[in-house]
N, CA, C and O of each residue as an XYZ file, in Angstrom:
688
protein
N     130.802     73.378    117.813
C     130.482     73.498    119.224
C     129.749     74.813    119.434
O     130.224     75.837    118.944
N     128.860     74.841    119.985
C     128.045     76.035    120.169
C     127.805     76.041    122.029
O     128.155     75.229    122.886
N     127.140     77.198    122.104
C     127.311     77.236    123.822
C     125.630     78.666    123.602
O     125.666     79.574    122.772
N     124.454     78.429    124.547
C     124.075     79.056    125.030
C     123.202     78.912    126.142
O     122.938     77.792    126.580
N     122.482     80.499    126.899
C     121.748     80.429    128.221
C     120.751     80.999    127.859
O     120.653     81.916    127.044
N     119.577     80.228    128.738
C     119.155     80.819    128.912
C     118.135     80.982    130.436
O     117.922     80.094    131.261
N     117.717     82.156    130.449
C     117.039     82.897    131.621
C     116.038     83.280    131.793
O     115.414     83.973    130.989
N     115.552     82.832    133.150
C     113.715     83.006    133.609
C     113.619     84.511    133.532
O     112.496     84.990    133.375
N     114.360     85.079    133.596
C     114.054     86.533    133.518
C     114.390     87.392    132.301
O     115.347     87.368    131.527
N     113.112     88.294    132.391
C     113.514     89.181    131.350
C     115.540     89.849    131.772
O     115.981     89.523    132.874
N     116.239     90.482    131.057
C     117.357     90.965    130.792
C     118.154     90.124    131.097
O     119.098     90.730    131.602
N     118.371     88.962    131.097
C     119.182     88.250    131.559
C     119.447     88.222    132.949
O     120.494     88.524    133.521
N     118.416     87.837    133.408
C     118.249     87.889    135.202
C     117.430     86.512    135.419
O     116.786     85.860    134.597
N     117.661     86.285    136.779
C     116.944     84.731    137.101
C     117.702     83.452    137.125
O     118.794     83.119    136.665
N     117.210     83.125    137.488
C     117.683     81.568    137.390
C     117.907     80.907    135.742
O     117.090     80.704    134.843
N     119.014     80.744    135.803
C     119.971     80.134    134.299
C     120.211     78.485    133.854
O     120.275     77.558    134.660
N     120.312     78.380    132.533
C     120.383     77.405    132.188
C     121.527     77.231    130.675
O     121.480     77.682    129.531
N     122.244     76.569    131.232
C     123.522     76.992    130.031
C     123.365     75.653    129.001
O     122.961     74.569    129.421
N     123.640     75.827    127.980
C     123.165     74.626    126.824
C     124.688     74.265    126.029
O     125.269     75.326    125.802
N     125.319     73.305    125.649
C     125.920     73.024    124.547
C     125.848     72.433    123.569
O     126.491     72.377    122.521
N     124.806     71.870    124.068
C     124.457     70.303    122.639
C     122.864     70.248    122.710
O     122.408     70.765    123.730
N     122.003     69.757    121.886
C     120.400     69.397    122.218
C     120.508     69.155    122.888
O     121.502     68.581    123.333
N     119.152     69.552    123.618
C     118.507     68.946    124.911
C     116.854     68.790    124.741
O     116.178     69.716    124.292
N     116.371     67.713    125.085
C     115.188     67.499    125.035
C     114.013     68.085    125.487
O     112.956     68.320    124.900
N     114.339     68.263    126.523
C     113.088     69.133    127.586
C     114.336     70.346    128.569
O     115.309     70.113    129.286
N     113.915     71.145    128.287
C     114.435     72.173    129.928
C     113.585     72.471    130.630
O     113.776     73.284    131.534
N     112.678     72.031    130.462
C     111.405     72.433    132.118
C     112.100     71.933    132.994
O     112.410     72.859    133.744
N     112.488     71.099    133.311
C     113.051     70.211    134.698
C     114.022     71.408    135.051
O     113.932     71.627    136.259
N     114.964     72.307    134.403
C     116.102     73.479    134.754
C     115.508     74.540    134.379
O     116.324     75.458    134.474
N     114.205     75.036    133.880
C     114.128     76.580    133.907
C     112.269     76.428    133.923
O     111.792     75.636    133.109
N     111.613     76.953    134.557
C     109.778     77.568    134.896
C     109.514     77.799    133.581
O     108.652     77.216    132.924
N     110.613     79.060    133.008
C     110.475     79.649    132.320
C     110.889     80.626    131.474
O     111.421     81.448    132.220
N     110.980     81.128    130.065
C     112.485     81.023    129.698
C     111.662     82.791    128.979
O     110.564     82.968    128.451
N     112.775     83.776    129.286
C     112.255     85.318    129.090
C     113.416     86.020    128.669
O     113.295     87.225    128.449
N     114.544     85.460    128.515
C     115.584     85.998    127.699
C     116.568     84.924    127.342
O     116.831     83.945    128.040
N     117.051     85.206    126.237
C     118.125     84.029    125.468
C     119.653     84.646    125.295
O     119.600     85.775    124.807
N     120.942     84.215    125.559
C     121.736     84.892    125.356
C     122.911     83.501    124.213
O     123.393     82.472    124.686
N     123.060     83.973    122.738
C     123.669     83.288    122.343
C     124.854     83.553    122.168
O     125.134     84.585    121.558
N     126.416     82.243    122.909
C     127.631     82.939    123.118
C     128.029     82.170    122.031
O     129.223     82.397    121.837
N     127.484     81.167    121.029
C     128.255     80.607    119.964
C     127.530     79.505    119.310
O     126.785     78.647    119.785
N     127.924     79.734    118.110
C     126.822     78.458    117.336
C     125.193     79.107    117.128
O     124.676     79.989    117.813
N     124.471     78.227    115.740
C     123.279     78.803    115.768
C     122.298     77.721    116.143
O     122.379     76.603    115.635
N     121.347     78.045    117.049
C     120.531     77.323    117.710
C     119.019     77.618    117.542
O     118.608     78.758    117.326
N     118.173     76.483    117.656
C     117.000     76.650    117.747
C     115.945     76.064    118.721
O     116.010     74.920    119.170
N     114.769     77.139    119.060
C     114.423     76.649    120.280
C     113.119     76.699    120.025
O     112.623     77.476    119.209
N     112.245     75.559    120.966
C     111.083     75.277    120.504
C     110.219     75.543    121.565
O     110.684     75.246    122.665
N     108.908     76.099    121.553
C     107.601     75.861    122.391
C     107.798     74.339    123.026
O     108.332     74.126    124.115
N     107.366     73.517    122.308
C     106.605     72.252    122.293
C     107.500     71.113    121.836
O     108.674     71.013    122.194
N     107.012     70.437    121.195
C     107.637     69.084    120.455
C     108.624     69.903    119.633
O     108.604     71.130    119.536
N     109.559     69.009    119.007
C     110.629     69.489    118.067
C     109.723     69.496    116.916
O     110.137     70.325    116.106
N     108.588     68.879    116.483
C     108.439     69.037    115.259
C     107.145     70.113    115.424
O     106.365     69.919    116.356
N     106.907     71.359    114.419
C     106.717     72.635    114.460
C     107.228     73.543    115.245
O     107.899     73.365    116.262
N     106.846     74.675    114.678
C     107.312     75.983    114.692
C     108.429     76.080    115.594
O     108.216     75.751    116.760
N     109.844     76.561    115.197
C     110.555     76.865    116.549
C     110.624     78.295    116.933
O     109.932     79.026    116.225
N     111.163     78.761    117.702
C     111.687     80.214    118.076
C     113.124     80.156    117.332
O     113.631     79.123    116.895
N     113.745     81.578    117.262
C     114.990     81.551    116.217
C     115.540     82.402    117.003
O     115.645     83.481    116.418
N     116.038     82.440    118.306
C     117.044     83.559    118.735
C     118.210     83.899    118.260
O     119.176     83.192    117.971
N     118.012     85.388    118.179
C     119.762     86.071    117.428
C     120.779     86.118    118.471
O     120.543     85.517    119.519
N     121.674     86.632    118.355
C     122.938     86.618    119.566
C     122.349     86.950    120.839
O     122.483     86.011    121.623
N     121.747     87.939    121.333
C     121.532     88.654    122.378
C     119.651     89.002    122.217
O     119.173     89.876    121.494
N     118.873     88.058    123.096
C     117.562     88.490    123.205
C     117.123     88.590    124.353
O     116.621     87.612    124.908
N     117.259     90.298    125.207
C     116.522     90.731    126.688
C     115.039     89.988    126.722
O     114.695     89.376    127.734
N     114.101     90.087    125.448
C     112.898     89.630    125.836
C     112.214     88.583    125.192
O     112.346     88.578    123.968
N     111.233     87.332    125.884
C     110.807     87.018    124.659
C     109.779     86.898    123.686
O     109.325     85.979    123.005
N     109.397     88.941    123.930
C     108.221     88.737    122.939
C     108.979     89.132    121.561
O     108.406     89.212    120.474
N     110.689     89.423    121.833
C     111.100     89.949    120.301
C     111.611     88.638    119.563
O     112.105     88.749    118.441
N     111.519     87.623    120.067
C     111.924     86.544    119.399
C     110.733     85.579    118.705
O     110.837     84.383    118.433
N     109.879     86.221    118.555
C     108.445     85.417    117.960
C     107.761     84.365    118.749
O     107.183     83.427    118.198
N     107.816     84.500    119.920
C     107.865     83.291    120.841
C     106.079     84.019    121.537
O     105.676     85.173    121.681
N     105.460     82.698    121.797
C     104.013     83.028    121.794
C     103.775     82.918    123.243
O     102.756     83.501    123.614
N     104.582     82.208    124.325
C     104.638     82.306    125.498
C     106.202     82.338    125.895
O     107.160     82.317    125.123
N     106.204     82.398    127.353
C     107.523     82.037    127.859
C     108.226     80.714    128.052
O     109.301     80.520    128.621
N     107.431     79.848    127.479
C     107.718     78.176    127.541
C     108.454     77.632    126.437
O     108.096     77.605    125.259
N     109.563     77.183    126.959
C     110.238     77.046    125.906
C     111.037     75.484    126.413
O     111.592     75.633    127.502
N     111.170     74.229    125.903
C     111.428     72.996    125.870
C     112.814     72.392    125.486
O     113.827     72.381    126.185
N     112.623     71.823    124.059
C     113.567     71.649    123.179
C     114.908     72.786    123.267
O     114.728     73.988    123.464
N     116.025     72.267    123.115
C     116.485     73.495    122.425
C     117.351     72.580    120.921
O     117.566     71.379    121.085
N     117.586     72.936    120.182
C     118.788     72.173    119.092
C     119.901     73.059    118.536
O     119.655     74.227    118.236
N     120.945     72.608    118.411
C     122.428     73.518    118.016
C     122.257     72.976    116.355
O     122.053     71.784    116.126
N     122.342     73.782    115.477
C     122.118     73.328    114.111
C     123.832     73.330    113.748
O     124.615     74.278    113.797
N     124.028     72.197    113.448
C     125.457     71.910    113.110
C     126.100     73.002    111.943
O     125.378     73.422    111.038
N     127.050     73.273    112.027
C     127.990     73.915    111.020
C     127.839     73.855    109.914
O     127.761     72.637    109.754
N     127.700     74.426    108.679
C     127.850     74.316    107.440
C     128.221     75.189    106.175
O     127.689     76.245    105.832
N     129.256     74.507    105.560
C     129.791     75.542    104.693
C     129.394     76.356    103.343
O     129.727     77.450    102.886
N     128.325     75.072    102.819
C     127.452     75.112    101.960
C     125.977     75.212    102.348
O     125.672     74.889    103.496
N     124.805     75.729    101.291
C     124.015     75.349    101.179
C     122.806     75.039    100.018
O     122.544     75.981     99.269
N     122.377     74.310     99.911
C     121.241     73.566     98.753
C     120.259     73.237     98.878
O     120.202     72.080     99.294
N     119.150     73.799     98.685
C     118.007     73.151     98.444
C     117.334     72.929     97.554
O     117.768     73.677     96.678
N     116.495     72.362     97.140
C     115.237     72.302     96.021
C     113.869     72.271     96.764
O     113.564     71.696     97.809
N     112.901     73.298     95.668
C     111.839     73.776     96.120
C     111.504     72.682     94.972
O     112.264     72.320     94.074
N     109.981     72.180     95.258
C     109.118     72.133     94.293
C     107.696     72.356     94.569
O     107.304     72.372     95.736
N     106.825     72.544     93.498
C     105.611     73.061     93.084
C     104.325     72.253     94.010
O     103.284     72.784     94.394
N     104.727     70.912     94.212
C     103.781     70.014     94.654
C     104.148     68.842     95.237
O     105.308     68.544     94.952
N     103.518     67.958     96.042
C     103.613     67.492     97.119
C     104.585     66.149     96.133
O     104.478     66.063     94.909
N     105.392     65.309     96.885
C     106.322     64.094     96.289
C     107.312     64.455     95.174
O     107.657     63.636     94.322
N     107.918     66.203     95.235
C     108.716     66.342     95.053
C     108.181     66.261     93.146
O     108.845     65.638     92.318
N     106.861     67.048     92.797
C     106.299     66.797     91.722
C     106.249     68.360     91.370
O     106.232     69.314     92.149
N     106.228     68.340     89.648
C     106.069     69.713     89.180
C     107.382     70.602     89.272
O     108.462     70.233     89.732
N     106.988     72.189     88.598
C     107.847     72.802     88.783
C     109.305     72.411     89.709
O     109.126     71.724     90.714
N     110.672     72.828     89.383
C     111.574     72.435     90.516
C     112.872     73.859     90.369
O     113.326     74.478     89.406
N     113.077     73.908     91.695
C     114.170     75.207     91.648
C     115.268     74.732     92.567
O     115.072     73.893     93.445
N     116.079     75.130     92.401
C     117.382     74.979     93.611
C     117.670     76.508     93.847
O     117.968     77.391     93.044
N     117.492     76.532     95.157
C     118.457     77.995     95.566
C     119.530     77.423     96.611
O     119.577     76.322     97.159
N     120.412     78.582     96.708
C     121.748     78.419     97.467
C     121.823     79.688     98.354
O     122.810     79.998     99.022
N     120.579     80.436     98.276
C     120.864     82.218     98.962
C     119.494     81.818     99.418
O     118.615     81.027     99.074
N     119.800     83.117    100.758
C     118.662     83.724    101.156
C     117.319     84.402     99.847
O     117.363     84.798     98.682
N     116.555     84.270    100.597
C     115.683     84.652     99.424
C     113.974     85.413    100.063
O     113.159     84.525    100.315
N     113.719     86.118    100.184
C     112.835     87.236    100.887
C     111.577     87.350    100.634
O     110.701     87.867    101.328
N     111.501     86.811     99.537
C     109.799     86.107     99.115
C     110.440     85.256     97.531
O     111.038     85.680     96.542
N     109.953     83.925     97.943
C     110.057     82.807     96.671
C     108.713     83.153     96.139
O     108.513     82.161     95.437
N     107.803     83.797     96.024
C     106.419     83.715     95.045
C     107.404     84.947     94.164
O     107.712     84.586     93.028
N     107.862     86.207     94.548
C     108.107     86.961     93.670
C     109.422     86.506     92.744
O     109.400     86.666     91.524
N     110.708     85.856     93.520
C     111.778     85.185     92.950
C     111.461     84.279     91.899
O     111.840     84.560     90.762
N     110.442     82.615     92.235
C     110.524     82.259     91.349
C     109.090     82.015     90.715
O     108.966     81.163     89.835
N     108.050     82.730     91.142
C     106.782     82.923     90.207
C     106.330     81.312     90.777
O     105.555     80.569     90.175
N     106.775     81.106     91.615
C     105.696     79.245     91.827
C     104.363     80.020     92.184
O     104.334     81.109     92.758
N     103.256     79.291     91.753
C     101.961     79.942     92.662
C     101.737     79.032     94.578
O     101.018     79.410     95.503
N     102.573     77.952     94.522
C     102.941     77.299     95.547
C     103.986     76.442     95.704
O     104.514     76.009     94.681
N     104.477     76.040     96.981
C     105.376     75.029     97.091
C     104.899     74.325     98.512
O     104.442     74.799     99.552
N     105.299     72.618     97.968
C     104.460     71.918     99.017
C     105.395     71.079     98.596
O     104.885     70.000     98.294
N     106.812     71.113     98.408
C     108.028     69.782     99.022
C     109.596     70.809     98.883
O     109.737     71.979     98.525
N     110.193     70.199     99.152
C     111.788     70.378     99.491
C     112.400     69.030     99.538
O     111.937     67.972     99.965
N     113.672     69.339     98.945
C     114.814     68.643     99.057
C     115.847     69.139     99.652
O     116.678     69.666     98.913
N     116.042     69.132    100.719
C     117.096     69.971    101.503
C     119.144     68.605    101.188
O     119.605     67.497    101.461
N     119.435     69.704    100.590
C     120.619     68.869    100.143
C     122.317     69.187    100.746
O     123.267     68.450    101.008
N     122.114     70.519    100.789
C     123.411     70.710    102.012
C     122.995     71.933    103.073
O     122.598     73.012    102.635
N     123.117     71.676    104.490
C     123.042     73.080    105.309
C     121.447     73.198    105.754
O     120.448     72.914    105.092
N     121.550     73.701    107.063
C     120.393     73.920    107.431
C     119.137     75.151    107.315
O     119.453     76.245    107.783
N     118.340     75.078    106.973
C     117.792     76.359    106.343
C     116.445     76.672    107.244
O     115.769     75.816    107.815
N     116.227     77.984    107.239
C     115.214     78.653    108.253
C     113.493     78.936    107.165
O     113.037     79.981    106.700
N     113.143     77.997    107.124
C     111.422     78.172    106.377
C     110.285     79.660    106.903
O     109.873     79.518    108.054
N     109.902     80.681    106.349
C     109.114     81.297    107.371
C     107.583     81.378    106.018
O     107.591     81.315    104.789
N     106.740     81.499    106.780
C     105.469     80.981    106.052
C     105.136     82.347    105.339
O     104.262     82.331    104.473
N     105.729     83.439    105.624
C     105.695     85.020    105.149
C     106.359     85.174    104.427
O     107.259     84.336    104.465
N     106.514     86.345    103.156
C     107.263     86.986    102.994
C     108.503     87.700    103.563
O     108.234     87.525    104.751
N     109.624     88.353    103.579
C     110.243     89.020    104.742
C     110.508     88.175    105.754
O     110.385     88.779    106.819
N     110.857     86.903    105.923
C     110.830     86.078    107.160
C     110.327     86.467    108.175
O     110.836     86.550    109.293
N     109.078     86.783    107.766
C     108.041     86.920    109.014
C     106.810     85.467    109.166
O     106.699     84.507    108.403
N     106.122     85.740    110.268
C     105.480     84.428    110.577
C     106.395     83.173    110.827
O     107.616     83.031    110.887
N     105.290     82.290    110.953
C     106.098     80.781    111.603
C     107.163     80.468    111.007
O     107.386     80.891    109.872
N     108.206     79.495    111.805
C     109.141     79.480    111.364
C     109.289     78.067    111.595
O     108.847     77.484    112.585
N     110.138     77.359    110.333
C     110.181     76.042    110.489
C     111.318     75.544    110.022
O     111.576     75.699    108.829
N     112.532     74.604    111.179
C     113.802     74.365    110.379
C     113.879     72.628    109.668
O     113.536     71.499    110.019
N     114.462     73.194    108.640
C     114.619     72.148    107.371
C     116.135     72.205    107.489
O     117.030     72.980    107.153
N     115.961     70.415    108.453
C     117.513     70.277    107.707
C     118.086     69.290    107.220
O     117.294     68.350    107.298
N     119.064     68.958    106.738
C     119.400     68.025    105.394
C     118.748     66.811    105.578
O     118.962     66.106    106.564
N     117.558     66.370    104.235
C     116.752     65.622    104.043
C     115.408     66.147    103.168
O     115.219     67.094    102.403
N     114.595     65.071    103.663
C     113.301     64.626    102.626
C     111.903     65.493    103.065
O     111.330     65.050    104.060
N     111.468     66.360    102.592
C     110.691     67.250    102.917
C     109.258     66.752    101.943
O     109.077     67.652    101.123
N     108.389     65.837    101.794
C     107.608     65.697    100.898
C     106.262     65.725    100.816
O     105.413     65.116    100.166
N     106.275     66.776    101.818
C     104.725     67.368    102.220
C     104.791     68.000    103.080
O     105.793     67.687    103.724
N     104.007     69.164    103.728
C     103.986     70.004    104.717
C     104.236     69.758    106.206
O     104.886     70.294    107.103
N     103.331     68.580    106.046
C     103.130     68.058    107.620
C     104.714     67.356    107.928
O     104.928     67.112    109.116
N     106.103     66.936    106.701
C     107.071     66.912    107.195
C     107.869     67.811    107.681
O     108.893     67.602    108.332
N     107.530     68.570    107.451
C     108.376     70.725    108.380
C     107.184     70.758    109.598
O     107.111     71.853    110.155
N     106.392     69.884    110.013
C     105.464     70.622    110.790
C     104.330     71.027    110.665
O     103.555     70.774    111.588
N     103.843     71.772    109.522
C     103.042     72.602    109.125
C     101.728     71.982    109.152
O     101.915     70.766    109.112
N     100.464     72.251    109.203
C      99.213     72.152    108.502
C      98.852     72.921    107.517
O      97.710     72.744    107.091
N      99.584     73.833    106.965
C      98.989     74.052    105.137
C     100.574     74.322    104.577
O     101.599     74.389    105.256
N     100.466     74.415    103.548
C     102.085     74.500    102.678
C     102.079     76.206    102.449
O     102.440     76.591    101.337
N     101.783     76.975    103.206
C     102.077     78.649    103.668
C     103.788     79.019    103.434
O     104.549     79.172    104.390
N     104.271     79.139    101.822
C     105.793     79.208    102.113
C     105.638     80.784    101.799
O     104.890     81.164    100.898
N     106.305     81.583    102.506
C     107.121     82.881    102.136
C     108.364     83.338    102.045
O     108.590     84.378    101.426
N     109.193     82.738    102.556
C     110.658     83.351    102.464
C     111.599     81.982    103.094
O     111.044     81.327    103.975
N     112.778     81.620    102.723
C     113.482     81.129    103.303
C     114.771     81.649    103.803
O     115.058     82.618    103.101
N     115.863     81.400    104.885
C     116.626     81.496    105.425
C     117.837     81.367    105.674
O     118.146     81.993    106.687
N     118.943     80.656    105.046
C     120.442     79.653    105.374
C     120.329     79.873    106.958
O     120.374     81.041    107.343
N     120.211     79.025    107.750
C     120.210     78.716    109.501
C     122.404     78.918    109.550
O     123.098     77.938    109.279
N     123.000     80.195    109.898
C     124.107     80.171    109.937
C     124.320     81.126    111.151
O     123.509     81.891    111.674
N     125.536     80.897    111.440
C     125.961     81.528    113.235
C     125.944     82.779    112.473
O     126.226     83.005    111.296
N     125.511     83.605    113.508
C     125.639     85.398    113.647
C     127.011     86.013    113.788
O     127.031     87.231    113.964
N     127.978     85.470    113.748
C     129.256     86.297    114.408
C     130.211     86.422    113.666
O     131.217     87.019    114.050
């Protein structure tokens, strides 16, 4: 069970919108969304359609240019379910072809970890995990969760840009 708000205003001011479970659209309950306050559970929130890039708010965000968020419009939201474990497999090339790795950790750049010169599939096998197209989990961010990843355009993406991945787990 997860629980968060959020608010048309920067610092947590404005007109509010409290979340417990996905929700499809919040335009209809908020203009516009300028601070996030998370009281439980880890959640993810999107610009646009659910599929690409989401926003990744941490517990407590006054603004939202610190949350990577490119406007104040924010839609979707999703509660990424609980998990105790996590597994994935990277591979080298698209249908789950070539080179293959499993990690279970965070990992801060996969070109230097495991020397792939690319990765363009996943097997996401337990737990939800945070994709960022950078090194340092910087740049776009894309959540992978348990399932069939067998080309870019299934995370979202238009090019297979991997830099770092994430475990998607509550802050507290």
């Amino acid at each position: 069970m997860g629980k968060i708000t959020l608010y048309e205003d920067r610092g947590f001011q404005g007109r509010h919108y409290e979340c417990s479970s996905d929700h499809p659209n919040l335009q209809p309950y908020l203009s516009r969304c300028n601070s996030v306050r998370v009281h439980s559970g880890c959640w993810m929130l999107y610009e646009a359609q659910l599929l690409g890039p989401p926003v990744v708010p941490a517990p407590r965000r006054p603004d939202h240019q610190q949350w990577m968020v490119l406007s104040d419009s924010v839609r979707p939201c999703r509660l990424i379910p609980h998990a105790s474990s996590h597994r994935l497999r990277i591979y080298e090339r698209e249908d789950y072809r070539g080179q293959m790795v499993e990690i279970t950790e965070d990992c801060s750049s996969l070109h230097d970890r495991f020397h792939l010169s690319e990765i363009h599939s996943f097997n996401v096998l337990e737990g939800s995990w945070v994709l960022y197209e950078l090194p340092n989990y910087r740049g776009r961010q894309y959540l992978l969760r348990p399932g069939d990843y067998r080309r870019c355009q299934d995370w979202g993406a238009t090019d297979a840009r991997v830099g770092s991945l994430r475990r998607a787990v509550e802050l507290y």
